[in-house]
N, C-alpha and C positions, 0 to 999 in steps of 0.2 A: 795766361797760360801757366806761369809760375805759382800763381796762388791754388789753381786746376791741380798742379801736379804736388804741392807743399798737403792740400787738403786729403788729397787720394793718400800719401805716404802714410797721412796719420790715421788716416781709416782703416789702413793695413796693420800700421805697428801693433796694438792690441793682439793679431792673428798671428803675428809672425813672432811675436816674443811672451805671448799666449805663458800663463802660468796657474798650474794647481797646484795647492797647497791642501796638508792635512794633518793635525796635530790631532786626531780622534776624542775631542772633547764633546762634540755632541755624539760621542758613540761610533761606531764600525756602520759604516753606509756597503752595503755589501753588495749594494747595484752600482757603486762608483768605483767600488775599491774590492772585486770578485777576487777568488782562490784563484790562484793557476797552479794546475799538475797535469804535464803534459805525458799521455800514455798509462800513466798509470797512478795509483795515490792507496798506500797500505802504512798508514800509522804515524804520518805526520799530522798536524792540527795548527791550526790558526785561530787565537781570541783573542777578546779583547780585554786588558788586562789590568786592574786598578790598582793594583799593589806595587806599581814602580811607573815613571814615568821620566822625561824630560824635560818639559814643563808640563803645567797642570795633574791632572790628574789620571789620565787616561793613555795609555800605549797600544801596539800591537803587539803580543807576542805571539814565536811560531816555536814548537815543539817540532823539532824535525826528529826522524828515526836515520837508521842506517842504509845504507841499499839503496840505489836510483828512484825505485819505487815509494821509497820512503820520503822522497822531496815533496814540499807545498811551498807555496808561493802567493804572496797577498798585491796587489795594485794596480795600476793604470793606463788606459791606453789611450787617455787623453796626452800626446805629445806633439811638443811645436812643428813646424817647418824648420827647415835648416836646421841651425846648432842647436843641441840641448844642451842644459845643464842638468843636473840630478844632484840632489842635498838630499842628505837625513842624517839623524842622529839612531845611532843602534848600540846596543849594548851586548856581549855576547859573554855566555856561562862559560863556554869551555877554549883554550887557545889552540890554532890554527895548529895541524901536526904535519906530517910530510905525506898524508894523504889527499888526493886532491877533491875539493868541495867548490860549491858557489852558495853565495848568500845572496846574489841578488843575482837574474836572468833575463834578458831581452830578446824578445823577437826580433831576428833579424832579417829583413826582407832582399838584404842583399846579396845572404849568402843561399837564400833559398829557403821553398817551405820546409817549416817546424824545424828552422835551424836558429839558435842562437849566441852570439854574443853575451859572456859571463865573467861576473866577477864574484870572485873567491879565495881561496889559496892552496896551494901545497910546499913544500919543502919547509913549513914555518911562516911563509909570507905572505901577502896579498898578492894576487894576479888576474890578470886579466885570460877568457880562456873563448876562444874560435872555436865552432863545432866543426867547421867543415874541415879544416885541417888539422884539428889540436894543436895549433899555435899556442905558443903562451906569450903572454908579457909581465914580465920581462923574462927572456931565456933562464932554464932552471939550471944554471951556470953557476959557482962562486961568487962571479962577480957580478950576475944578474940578482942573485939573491939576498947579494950585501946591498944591490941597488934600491931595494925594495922593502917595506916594513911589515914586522907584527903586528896581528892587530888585537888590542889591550883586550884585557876583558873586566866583566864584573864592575864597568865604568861606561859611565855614556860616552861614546865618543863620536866627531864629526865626522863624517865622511861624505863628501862631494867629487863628484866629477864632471868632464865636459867633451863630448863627440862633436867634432867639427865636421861639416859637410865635405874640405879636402880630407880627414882618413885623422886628423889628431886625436890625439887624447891625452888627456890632460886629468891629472889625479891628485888631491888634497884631502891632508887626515890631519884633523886639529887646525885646517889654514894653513897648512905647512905643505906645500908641494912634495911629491914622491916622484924622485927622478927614475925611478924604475918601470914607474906607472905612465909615465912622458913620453908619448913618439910623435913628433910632425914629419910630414914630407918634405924632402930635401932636408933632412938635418941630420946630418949622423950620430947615430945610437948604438954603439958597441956591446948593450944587454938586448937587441929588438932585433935579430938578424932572423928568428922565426917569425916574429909578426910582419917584419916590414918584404917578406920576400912574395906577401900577397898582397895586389892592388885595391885591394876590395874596400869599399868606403861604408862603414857603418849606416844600415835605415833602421834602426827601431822602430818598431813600432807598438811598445808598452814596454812599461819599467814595472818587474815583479822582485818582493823583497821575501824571501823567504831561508830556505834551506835546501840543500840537495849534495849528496853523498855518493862518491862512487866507488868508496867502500865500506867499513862498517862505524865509520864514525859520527856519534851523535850530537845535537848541540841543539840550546834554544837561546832565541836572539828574542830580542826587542828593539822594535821601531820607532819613532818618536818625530814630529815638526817634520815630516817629508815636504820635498819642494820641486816640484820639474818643471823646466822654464827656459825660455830661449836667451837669457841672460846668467854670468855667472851671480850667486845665491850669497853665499860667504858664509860663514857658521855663525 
């Protein structure tokens, strides 16, 4: 029975800690890795980009415009069971201002259809943003905003994080944890008191890397070595 139940575990782990990866070296697969613009799409663009990269040779960049409409979005919806993790390396032209954006968007099936879970910034910083209630993480407080960082530009940099099936999230830029970007259950968080006042436990179901503006701010980013996986990835 023990060897019954040792065999079956390992025939799951593959499934449950399941991982895509994509450094775009053999080119933009655009049936693995589709546009997302949800509602509408007037003048943002998604290529593939040879003139800067990560490693190798090859990137994604997205030319976002201004305006809701103006959002695209490039990636995947192949994602684990249970926790994820999500890596990439992205490079972004212009720095984060006090208006608020998202660079990367997920499907979230637990707050309801065509609602998502985003990260982005406003007030200068990285955040995490709820459609269904415009929660932020961390609160746009002084001292939720000191919690939280800039995000560099004109430079590749890492950015990973990690959705736990109890409601955590867990955020690292360079391999350096963002205690702003941080909420577990039961743990008190004196920047989270909008996010943590909903019980709602994150389902993604796709991880898209683009741009979206909800007012007239422009930016083009590039993507590089994406990684989504039911284990944490590390830069």
């Amino acid at each position: 029975m023990f060897r019954q139940t040792a065999l079956l575990a390992l025939a799951l782990a593959p499934f449950s800690l399941a991982q895509v990866s994509e450094s775009f070296e053999n080119g933009w697969d655009q049936t693995a890795w589709p546009t997302y613009a949800q509602d509408c799409s007037q003048g943002g663009k998604v290529t593939l980009d040879s003139t800067t990269a990560h490693t190798g040779k090859n990137s994604i960049r997205v030319d976002g415009a201004g305006g809701y409409c103006g959002h695209i979005f490039v990636g995947t919806t192949k994602i684990p069971a249970g926790d994820v993790y999500v890596r990439t390396w992205l490079k972004a032209s212009n720095a984060l201002t006090d208006s608020h954006v998202s660079f990367i968007t997920m499907p979230d099936a637990a707050q309801g259809t065509n609602k998502h879970l985003r990260i982005g910034g406003q007030s200068k910083i990285l955040m995490y943003n709820r459609e269904t209630d415009d929660a932020t993480l961390p609160d746009l407080s002084p001292q939720g905003i000191a919690a939280s960082k800039p995000l560099p530009t004109n430079t590749w940099t890492c950015f990973e994080y990690h959705l736990g099936t109890d409601g955590s999230v867990e955020t690292w830029l360079n391999n350096a944890t963002v205690a702003g970007l941080t909420v577990k259950p039961g743990v008190a968080n004196a920047n989270a008191g909008q996010w943590q006042r909903s019980s709602t436990k994150p389902k993604i179901t796709g991880v898209y890397f683009g741009w979206e503006s909800y007012g007239g701010d422009v930016n083009t980013f590039w993507y590089d070595d994406i990684v989504v996986g039911g284990a944490r990835i590390g830069c």
